[in-house]
Steps between C-alpha positions, in 0.01 A plus 500: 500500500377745687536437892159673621317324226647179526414490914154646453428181252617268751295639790213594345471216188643195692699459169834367365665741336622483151748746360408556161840340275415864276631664795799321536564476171458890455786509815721253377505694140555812661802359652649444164331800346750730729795289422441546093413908579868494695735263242327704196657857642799321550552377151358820360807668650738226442402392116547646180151630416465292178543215747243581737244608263546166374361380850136709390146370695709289783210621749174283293815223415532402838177530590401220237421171565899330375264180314311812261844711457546607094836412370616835503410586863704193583806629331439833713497305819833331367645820460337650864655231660798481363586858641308438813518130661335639821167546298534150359501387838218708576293426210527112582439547855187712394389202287601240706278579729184550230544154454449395821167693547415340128549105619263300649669432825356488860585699761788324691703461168436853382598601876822309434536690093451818648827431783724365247375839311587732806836322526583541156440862567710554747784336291475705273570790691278720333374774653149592281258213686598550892188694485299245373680226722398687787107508415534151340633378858210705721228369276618167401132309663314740272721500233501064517136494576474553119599068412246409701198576222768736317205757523556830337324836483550559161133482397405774771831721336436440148106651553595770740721607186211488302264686715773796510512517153139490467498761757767752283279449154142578706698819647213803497246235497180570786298227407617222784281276305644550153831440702347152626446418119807602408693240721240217432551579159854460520534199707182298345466690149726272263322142654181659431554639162695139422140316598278728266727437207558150589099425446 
């Protein structure tokens, strides 16, 4: 969501835009992310420490997809939320809002989601997504452009991970062409060893 990248693709490409639902979804998390990081200093001050130690790996918790939560990390959100109902409301929100980017839904209805989302928001009268309201607002085409082929980037992110990694382990390596290898290896090496053994 970069301004001067997102013009320059217009002009230049002749393209619609698509903001990648990663993005947003790293934004939206982020949101709820800094209202965790405030309520856990608050009930580290406020609760016995037995109590809050009871409240251990909150962070990778929330995080979680709620369907693939373990029994005992749901009984530590039932505790979390019991001493804070603003990060229940925050936590929903969050997911709420995964959902919509996870239906099947054209771009007029999700248009319509996301502004019942926004007002919901705004009810709430929490303070930790006015950020993301704000960019969610100046980008909403982009952001919407997504329904129409819900077209994602995640491919491109997933092998620019690799390549990095790749990069890291061939560190001191000269040999551009060994480095080549390396990332064909890599990205081709398992299909090709599964067709030799297959025969």
């Amino acid at each position: 969501m970069y301004e001067g990248f997102i013009n320059a693709a217009k002009e230049v490409l002749k393209v619609k835009v698509i903001v990648d639902r990663f993005h947003v979804a790293k934004l939206y998390r982020k949101s709820l992310d800094s209202r965790r990081k405030s309520e856990m200093k608050r009930l580290k001050e406020e609760l016995p420490a037995e109590q809050y130690k009871e409240l251990k790996n909150v962070m990778w918790i929330l995080r979680k997809n709620p369907a693939e939560l373990e029994l005992e990390e749901r009984i530590v959100l039932i505790l979390l939320f019991k001493h804070s109902p603003l990060l229940r409301i925050a936590y929903e929100l969050c997911n709420d809002l995964t959902d919509i980017f996870e239906q099947d839904i054209c771009k007029s209805t999700a248009k319509q989601k996301i502004k019942a989302w926004k007002r919901r928001v705004k009810k709430s009268n929490l303070t930790c997504f006015d950020s993301f309201l704000s960019t969610l607002t100046k980008w909403e085409k982009e952001i919407l452009n997504y329904f129409d082929g819900r077209h994602t980037s995640g491919f491109v992110e997933g092998l620019n991970n690799k390549i990095k990694v790749i990069k890291r382990r061939c560190y001191g390596s000269l040999n551009i062409g060994h480095w080549f290898q390396r990332v064909y290896l890599d990205l081709e090496g398992y299909s090709l060893f599964d067709a030799i053994f297959s025969e």
